[in-house]
N, C-alpha and C positions, 0 to 999 in steps of 0.2 A: 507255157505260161506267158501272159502277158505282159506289157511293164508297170512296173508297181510305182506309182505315185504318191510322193510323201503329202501331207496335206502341209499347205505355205502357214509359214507363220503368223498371226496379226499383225497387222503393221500399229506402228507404234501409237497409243492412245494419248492426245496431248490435252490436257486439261487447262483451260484458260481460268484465267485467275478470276476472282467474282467482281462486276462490274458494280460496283459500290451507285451509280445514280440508279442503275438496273432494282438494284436489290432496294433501294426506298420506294420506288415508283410501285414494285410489287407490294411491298410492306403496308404503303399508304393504301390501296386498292384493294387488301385484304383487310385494314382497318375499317376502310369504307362499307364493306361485305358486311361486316359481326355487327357494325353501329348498326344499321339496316337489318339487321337478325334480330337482334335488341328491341329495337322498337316494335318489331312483327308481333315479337312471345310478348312484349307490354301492352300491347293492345290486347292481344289475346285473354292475358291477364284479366284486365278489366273488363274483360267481356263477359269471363267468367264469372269478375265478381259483383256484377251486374246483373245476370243470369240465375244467381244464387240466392242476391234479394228479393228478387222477383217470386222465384221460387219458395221462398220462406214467406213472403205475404199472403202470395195464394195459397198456400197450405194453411196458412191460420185462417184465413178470411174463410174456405171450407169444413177448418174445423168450428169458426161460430158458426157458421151457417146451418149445420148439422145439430149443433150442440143448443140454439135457440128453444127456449123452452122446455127443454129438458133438462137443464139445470138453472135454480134460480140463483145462485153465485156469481152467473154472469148477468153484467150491465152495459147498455149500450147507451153510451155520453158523445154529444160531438162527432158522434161517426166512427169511436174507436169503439173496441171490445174492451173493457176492463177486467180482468177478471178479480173477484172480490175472495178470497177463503178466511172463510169462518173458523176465530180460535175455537179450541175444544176448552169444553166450559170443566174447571177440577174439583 
């Protein structure tokens, strides 16, 4: 049998205490980070809600455009669609 080797110990783990300018300079750089996150998703935001008026005009503007003539309820003033409903007469 051969010689049996112990495994060495770890040698000792020193932990330095936390460099206080270190740890602002991270802080402030990770502040900088989210500001700049922030502004991304707010853009995005109003892109959406941008995107969504758009979307709701041309779905009406399709729905007069379909609905012309076929129903005399609507009226077109100035370039809008109105739409006009007629109370039920009792």
């Amino acid at each position: 049998m051969g010689p049996h080797f112990l495994p060495r110990a770890p040698a000792a783990i020193t932990v330095l205490p936390p460099n206080p300018k270190e740890q602002v300079q991270k802080a402030h750089t990770r502040a900088l980070e989210l500001e700049k996150q922030v502004e991304k998703l707010q853009l995005e935001l109003d892109l959406k809600a941008g995107l969504r008026k758009v979307l709701i005009k041309t779905v009406y503007r399709l729905a007069y455009r379909n609905s012309v003539g076929c129903c005399p309820l609507l009226d077109e003033s100035n370039g809008r669609c109105n739409l006009f409903i007629a109370k039920k007469s009792s």
